[in-house]
N, C-alpha and C positions, 0 to 999 in steps of 0.2 A: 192722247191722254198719257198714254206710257212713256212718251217723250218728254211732256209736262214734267211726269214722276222721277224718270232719272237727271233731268236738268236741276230740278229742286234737289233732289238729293246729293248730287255733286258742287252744289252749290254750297248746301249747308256741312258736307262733311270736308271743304275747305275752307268754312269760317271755321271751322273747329280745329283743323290744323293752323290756321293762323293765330289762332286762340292760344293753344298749347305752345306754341315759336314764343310767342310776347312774353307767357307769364317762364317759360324758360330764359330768356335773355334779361329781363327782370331780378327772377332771381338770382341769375349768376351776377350781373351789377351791382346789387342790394347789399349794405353793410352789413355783416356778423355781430353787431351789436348788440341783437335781443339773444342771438345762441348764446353769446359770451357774457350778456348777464344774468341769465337764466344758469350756466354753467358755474358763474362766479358766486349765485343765491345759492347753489346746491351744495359749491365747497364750505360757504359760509355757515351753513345749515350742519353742514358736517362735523364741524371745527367748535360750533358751539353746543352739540348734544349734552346736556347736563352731566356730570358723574354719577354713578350708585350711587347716591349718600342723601343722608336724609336734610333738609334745612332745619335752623330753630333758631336760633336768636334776633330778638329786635335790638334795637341800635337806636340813642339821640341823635338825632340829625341837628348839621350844622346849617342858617341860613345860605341859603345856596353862596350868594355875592358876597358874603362874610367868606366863606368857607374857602371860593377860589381866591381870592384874594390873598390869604393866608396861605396858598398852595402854592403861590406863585411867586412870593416874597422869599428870595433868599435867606435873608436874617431867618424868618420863621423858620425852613428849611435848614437852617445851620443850627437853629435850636433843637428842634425834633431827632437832628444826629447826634447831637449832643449828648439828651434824653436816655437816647437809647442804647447807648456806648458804656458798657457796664465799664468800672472802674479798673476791672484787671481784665479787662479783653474778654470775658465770657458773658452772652446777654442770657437773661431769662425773660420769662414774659407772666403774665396772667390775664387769662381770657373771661371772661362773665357770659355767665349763661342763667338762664332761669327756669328753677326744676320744679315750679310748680303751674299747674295749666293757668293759662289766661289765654282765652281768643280776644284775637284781633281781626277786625273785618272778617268773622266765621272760621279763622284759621286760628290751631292753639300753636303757640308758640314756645310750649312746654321744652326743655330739652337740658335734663340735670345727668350729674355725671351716670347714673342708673341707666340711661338713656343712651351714652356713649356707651358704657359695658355692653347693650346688647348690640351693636353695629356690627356689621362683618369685621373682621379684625380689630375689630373697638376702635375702629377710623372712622373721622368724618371732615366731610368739610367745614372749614369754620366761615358760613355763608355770611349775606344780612348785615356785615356793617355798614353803615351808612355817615361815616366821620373821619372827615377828611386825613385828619393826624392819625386814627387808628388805622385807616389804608395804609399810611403810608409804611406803619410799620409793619404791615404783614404784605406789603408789593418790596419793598424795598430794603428790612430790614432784618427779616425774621430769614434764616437757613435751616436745613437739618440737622436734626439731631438736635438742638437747641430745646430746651425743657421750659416749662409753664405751669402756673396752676389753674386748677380747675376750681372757679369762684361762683359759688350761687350768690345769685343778684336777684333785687326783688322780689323776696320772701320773705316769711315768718323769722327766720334765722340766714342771715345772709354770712357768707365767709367762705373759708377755703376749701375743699373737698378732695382735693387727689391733685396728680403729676399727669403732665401728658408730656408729650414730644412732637417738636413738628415734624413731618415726613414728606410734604412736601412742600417748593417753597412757590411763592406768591403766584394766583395766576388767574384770569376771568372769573368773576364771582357770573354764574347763569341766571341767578334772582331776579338780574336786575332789569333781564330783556323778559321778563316771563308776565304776562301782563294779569296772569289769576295770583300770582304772589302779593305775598303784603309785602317784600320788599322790591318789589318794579320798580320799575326809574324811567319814565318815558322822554327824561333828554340822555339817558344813557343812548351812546350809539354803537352798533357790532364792531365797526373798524376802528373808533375810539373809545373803547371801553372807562367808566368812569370809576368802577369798582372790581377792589380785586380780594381773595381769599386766601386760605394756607390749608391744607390738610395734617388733623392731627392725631393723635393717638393715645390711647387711653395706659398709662406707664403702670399705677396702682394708686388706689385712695390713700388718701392720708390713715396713720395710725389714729388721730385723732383728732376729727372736725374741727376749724379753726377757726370763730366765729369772728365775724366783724369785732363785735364790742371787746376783744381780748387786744385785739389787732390795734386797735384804736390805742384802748390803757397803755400798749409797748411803748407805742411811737410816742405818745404824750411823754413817755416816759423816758426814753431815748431820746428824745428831741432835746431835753433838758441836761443827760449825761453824755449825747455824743453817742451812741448805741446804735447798732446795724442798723436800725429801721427810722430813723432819725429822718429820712430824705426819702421813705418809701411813697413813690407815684401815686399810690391809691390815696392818698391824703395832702397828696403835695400840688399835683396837678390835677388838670382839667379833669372834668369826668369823662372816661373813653370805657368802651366796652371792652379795649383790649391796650393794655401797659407795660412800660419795660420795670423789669426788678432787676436789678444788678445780683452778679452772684452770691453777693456774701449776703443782701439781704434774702435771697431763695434760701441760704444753707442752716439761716438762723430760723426761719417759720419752720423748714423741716423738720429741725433738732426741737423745736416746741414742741409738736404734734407728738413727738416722740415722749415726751413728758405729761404731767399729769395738772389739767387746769390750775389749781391751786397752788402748784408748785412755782417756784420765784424761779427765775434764769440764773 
């Protein structure tokens, strides 16, 4: 019997080292291709952690096959440079946000210059566009330092509100992989990202709120006399959440605000 017992047990404690040999020689033959893309999801995971900052604006979307098409078209392309090429070399811009709540899918989307002033350093990112021509001006066009207004959209009194400044320039919007966001994008992909953002900063409000309807009567008005605002984007072109102003028309909204509604230019 005790023969029996130590023949079975040298038995089984050299299947077990044979055991151990195979899945040794195994693994040392075996491709690094799951370590490496497990290692590659981790830098990925790394590289896209959100910023501090809060999101808020919704964005018209372009039909998708309308949108790349137009992405992809030179001529479009050489208009959009065009566009956004202020006439003496200095661009301005203005961003649309909307300061009054509305949810969307459960989420408000609220996010008015009040909302920039309380930000850690009155920066945020400018998340959520979703239009192809306004990407392109904040991946491709927008720098630092470059000034913008702060335009409430979709309210009771829609128009200018304050100066901000970009601080940084174009780079991964994180909305668009985020799949509780109202603005996801499930053909966005990590390595081909299809949207991108600016971070900006809150410069100071206007001396005096610039409503649409003032904005309008200028350019009506200008349009007629040749006056700065004669060719202003917000009226000229497409609707975008976010548009180029040339300088001189930035320097003339500014000098209004400084004046008193009633008052003629």
């Amino acid at each position: 019997m005790r023969l029996i017992s130590r023949n079975y047990f040298s038995i089984v404690s050299s299947q077990i080292a044979i055991g151990q040999a195979h899945r040794v020689i195994a693994s040392s033959s075996m491709p690094k291709t799951r370590a490496k893309t497990q290692a590659t999801k981790r830098k990925a995971s790394q590289e896209s952690d959100p910023p501090p900052k809060r999101g808020k604006k919704s964005e018209e979307k372009d039909d998708d096959a309308v949108a790349l098409a137009k992405d992809k078209n030179p001529q479009s392309s050489a208009a959009v440079s065009a566009v956004a090429s202020g006439s003496n070399g200095e661009q301005c811009w203005l961003f649309k946000s909307e300061p009054e709540s509305r949810v969307e899918n459960g989420v408000d989307v609220k996010f008015g210059i009040d909302d920039l002033a309380e930000e850690a350093d009155q920066t945020a990112c400018w998340d959520g566009v979703r239009n192809y021509q306004a990407r392109n001006f904040m991946r491709d066009r927008m720098r630092v330092g470059e000034l913008g207004f702060f335009y409430h959209s979709n309210c009771k009194v829609p128009g200018i509100a304050g100066i901000v400044r970009v601080v940084k320039e174009g780079y991964t919007d994180h909305t668009q992989f985020d799949r509780k966001d109202i603005h996801y994008d499930p053909k966005s992909k990590k390595d081909a990202p299809k949207w991108f953002m600016v971070d900006v900063q809150l410069v100071r409000k206007l001396k005096r709120f610039v409503p649409l309807s003032e904005l309008k009567a200028t350019f009506q008005k200008h349009s007629s006399s040749g006056g700065p605002l004669c060719k202003l984007a917000l009226f000229c072109s497409a609707r975008l959440s976010v548009q180029p102003v040339t300088k001189a028309e930035f320097d003339y909204i500014v000098q209004l605000s400084d004046t008193d509604a009633e008052q003629d230019e």
